[in-house]
C-alpha positions as CSV (number, residue, x, y, z in Angstrom):
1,X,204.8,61.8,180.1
2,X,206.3,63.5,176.9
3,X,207.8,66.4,176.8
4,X,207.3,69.0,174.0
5,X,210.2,69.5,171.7
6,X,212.6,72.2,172.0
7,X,214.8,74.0,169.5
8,X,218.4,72.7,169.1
9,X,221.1,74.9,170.5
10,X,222.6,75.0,167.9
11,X,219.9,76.8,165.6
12,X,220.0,79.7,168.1
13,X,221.6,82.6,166.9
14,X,225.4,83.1,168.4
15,X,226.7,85.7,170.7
16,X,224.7,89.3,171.9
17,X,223.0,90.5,174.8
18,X,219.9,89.7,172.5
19,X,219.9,86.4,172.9
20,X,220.4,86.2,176.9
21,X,217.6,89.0,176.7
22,X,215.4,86.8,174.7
23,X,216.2,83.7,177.2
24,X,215.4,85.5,180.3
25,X,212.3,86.6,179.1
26,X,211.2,82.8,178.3
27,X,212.4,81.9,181.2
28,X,210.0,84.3,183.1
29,X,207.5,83.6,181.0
30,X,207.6,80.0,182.0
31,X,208.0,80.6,186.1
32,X,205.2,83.2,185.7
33,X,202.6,81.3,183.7
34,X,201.7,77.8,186.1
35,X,203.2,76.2,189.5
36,X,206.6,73.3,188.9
37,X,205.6,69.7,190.0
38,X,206.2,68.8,193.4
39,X,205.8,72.4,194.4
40,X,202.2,73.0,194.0
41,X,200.5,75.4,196.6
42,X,204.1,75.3,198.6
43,X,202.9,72.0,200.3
44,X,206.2,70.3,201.2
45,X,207.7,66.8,201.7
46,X,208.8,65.3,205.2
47,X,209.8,61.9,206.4
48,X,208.5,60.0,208.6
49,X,210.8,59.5,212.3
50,X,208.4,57.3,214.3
51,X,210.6,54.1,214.5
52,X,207.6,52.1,215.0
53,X,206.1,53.2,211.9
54,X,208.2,50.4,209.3
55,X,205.7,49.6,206.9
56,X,203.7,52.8,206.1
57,X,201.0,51.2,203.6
58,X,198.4,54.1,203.6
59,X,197.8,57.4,204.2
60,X,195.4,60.0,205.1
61,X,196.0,63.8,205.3
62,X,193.4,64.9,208.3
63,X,190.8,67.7,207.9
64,X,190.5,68.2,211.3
65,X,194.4,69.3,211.9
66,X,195.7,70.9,209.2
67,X,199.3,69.6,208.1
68,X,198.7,66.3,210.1
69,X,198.2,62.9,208.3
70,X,197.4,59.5,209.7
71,X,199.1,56.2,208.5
72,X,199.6,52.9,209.7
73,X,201.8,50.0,209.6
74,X,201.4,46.7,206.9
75,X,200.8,43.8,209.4
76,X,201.7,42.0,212.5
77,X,201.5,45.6,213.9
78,X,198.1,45.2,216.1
79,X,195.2,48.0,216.3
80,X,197.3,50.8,215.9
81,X,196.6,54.1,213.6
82,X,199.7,56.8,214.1
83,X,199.3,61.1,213.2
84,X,202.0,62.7,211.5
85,X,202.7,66.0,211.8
86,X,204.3,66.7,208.7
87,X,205.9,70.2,209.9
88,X,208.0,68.0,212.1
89,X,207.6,64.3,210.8
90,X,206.8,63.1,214.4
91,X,204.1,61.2,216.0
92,X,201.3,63.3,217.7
93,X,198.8,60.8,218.3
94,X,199.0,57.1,218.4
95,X,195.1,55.5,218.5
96,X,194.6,52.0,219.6
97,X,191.4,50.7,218.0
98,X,188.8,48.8,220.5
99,X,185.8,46.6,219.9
100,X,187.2,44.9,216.2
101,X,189.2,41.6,216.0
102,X,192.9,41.1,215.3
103,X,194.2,42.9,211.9
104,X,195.9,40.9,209.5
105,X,197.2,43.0,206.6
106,X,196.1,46.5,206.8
107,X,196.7,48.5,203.6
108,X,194.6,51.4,203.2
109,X,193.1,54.4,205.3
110,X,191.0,56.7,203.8
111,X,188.8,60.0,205.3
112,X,184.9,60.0,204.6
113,X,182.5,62.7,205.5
114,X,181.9,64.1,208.9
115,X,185.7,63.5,209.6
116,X,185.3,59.5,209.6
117,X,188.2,57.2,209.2
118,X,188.2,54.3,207.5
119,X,190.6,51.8,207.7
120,X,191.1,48.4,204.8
121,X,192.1,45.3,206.1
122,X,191.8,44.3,203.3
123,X,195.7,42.6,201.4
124,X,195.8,39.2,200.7
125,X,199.3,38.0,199.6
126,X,198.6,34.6,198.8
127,X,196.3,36.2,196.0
128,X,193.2,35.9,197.2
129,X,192.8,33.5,199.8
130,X,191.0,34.2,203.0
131,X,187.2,34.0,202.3
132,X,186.4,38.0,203.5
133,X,188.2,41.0,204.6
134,X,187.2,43.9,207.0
135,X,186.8,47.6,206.9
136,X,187.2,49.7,210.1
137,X,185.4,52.8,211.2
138,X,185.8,55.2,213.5
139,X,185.2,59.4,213.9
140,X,188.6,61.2,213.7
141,X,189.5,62.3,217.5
142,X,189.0,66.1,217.8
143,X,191.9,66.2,220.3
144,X,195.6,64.7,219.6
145,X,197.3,62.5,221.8
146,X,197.4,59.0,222.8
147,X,194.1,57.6,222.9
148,X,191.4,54.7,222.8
149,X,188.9,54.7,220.1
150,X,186.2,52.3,219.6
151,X,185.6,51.5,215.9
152,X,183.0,49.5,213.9
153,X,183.6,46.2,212.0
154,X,182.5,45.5,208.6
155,X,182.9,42.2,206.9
156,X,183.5,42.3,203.2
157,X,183.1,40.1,200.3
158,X,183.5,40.7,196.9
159,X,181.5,39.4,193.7
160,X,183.2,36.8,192.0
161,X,185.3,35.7,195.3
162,X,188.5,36.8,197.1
163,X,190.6,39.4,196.0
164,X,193.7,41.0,196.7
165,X,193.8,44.6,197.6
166,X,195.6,47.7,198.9
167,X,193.6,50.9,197.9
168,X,190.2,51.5,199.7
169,X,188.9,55.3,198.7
170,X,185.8,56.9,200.9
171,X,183.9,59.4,198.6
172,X,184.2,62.7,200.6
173,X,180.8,63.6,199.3
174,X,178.8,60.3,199.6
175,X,180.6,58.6,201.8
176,X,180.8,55.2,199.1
177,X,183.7,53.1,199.7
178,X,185.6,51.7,196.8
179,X,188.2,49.0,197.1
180,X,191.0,48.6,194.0
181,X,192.0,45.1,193.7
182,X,196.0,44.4,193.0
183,X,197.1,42.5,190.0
184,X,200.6,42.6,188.4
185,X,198.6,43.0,185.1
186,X,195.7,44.9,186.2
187,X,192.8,44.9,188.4
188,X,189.7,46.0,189.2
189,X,187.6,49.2,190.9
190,X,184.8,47.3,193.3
191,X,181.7,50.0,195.1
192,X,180.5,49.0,198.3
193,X,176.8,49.0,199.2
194,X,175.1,52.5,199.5
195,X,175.8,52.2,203.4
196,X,177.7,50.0,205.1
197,X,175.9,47.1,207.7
198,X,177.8,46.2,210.8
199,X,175.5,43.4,211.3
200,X,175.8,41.2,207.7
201,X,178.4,40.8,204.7
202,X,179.2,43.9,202.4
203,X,179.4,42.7,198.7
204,X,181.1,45.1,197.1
205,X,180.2,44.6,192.9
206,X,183.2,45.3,190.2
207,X,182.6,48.9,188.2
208,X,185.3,49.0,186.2
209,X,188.8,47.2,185.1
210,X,192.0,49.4,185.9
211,X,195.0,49.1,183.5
212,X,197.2,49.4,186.4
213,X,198.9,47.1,189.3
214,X,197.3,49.5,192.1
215,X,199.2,49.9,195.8
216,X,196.7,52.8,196.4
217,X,194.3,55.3,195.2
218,X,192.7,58.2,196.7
219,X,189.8,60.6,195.5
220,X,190.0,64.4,195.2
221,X,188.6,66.9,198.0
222,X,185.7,67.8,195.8
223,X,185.4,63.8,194.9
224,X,185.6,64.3,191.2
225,X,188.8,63.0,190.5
226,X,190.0,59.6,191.4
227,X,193.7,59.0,191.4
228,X,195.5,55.5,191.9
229,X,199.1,54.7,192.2
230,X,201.5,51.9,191.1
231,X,205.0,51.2,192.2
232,X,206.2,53.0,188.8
233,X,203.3,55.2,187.6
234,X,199.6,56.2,187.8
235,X,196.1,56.5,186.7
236,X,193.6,59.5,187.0
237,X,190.0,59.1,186.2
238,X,187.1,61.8,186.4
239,X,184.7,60.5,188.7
240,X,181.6,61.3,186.3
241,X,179.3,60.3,188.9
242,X,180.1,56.9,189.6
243,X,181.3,56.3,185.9
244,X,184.6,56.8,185.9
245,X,186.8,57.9,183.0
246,X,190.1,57.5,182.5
247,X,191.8,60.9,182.1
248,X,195.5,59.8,181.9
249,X,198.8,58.7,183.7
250,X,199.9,60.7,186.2
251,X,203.9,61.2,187.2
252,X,204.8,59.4,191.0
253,X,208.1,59.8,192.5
254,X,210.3,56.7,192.6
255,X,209.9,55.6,196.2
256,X,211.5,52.3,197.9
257,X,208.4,50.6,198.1
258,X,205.6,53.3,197.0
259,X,202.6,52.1,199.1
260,X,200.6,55.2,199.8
261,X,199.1,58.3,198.3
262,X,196.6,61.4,199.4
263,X,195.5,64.6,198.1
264,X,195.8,67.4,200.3
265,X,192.8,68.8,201.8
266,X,193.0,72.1,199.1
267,X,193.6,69.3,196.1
268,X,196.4,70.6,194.8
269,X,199.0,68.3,195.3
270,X,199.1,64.7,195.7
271,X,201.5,63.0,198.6
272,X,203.0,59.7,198.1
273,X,204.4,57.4,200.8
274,X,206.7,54.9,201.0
275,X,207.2,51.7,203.4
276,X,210.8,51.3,205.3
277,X,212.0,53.2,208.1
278,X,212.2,57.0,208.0
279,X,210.4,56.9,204.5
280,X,209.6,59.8,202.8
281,X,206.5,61.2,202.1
282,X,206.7,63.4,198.7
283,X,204.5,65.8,197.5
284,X,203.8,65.9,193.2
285,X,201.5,69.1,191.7
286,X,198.0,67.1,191.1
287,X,197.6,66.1,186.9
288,X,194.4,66.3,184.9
289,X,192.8,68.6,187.3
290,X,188.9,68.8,186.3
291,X,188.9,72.5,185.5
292,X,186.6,75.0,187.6
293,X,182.6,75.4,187.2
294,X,181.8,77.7,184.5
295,X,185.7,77.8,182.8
296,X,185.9,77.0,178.9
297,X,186.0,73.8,178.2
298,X,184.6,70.2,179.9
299,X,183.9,71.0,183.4
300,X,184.4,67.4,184.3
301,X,188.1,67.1,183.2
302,X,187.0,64.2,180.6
303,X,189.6,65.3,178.0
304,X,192.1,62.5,178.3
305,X,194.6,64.8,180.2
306,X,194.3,67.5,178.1
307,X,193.6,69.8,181.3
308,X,195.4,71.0,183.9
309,X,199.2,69.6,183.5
310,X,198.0,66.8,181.0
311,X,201.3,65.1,179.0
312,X,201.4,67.6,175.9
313,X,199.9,70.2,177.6
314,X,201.3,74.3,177.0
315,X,201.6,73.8,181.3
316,X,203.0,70.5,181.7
317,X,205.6,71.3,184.5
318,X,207.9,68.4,183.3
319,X,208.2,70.7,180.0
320,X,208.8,73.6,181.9
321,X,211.5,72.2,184.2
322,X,213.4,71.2,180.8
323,X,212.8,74.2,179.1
324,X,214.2,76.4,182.1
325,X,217.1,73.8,182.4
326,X,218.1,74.5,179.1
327,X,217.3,78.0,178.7
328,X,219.3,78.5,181.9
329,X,222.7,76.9,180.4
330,X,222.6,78.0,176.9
331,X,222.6,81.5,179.0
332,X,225.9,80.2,181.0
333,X,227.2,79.3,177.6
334,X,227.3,82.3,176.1
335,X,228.0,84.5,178.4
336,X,231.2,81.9,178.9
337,X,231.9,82.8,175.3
338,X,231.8,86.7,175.7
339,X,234.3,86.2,178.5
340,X,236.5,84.2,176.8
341,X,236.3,86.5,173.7
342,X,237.2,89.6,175.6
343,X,240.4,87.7,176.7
């Protein structure tokens, strides 16, 4: 993301109350007029202390208990899906899943409507090897605590063969699943059948290429953003009805291993995950927001990024954290002077 340019201290006029004046009224101007990054809506970051929870490859912030989220481990872990309690970073619930076969390399968890979780078995190392993959189901447990759930099974196949993946988004609205396939020089957005059967083979058909070596992706509360992640950036697209188009990159932290990434239920802020022990979960101020029903401009956030806290943008909150930054030391510096002068 670029940042806009900012005068040279140097051109500023030396010495005077004036000048501080002038300062601390950009500098209110700036914490007045939009939210910084990573502190959107006050929604805060927390690690994760479960010292089962190693490989954290997905994650899911609940709608059912607010300020909880639900991740998993990578592999060789068994049926196991953990709640976090992010006001704490402890465990609340550990569910064992029943009636679906051994996982193999679980990578993505994702909430549809009517509080249904869905979890991707779906990461193939090898680069796609194994001939299908598998999708779990089951409805989010209305009570927290250790428990049994019985899920459903779906086998999945995609057109054009095997594929690996780690990002499986659930349309909050329609309840579609979409896989993103991983490749080190991009990959591809695949939509599942209208509904899924338990009974045959999902094909899930390509949409679209992604410019982007995905490790997850998640969609909006109001499902008309999609977002995806990389190990070093990411990719927002407005959903357009099932056409997506790409708004921009989008700012992610620089995690361990960044595996993981879901909006929070208000979509304001997007929170990224990490694998390793005790990894943190950090929350970034969401980018190329589709503005509001009925406010000037596109309504479906088309404009490349020029919305919301687009790169460029009069509110992009990496500009504003600079422009603070230096308004707040050229303030230190001259007041340093007028000390030094009256000595």
């Amino acid at each position: 993301m670029r940042s806009r340019p900012l005068p040279s201290p140097a051109r500023l006029a030396p010495g005077g109350l004036g000048v501080v004046g002038a300062l601390a009224a950009a500098l209110l101007f700036l914490l007045g007029s939009a939210p910084l990054a990573a502190a959107a809506d006050s929604h805060e970051g927390f690690t994760i202390k479960d010292p089962r929870i190693t490989e954290s490859s997905g994650l899911a912030a609940s709608r059912a208990h607010p300020g909880v989220y639900w991740t998993h481990n990578d592999s060789d872990d068994g049926p196991y899906v953990y709640a976090v309690d992010s006001r704490t970073g402890r465990t609340v619930a550990t569910v064992t899943l029943s009636g679906i076969g051994s996982p193999r390399d679980v990578e993505a968890i994702s909430i549809g409507p009517d509080n249904q979780i869905y979890v991707g078995d779906i990461g193939d190392n090898l680069g796609g090897t194994w001939p299908h993959v598998w999708i779990y189901r089951f409805p989010e447990p209305k009570r927290l605590g250790d428990q049994t759930v019985r899920a459903t099974q779906f086998t999945v196949q995609y057109e054009g063969g095997p594929r690996n993946a780690e990002a499986l988004m659930v349309h909050p609205k329609t309840g579609r699943v979409y896989i993103a396939s991983k490749k080190e020089k991009g990959g591809e957005l695949y939509e599942g059948p209208n509904t899924l059967s338990a009974s045959g083979t999902n094909i899930f058909k390509k949409v679209s290429g992604i410019d982007l070596w995905v490790t997850d992706g998640a969609f909006s509360p109001d499902g008309r953003q999609l977002s995806l992640r990389g190990y070093f950036g990411g990719e927002s697209y407005a959903w357009n009805d099932g056409h997506p188009k790409a708004q921009g990159r989008i700012s992610v932290p620089l995690q361990r291993q960044g595996e993981s990434m879901t909006y929070t239920p208000d979509g304001t802020t997007l929170m990224y995950g990490s694998e390793g022990v005790n990894s943190q979960v950090e929350p970034m101020a969401v980018e190329n927001a589709p503005k509001p029903s009925g406010s000037t401009g596109s309504s479906d956030g088309q404009n490349g990024g020029a919305s919301g806290s687009g790169a460029g943008s009069d509110s992009d909150p990496n500009y504003k954290m600079v422009a603070i930054a230096l308004a707040c030391g050229i303030a230190v510096i001259f007041g340093l002077k007028r000390l030094l002068r009256r000595k």
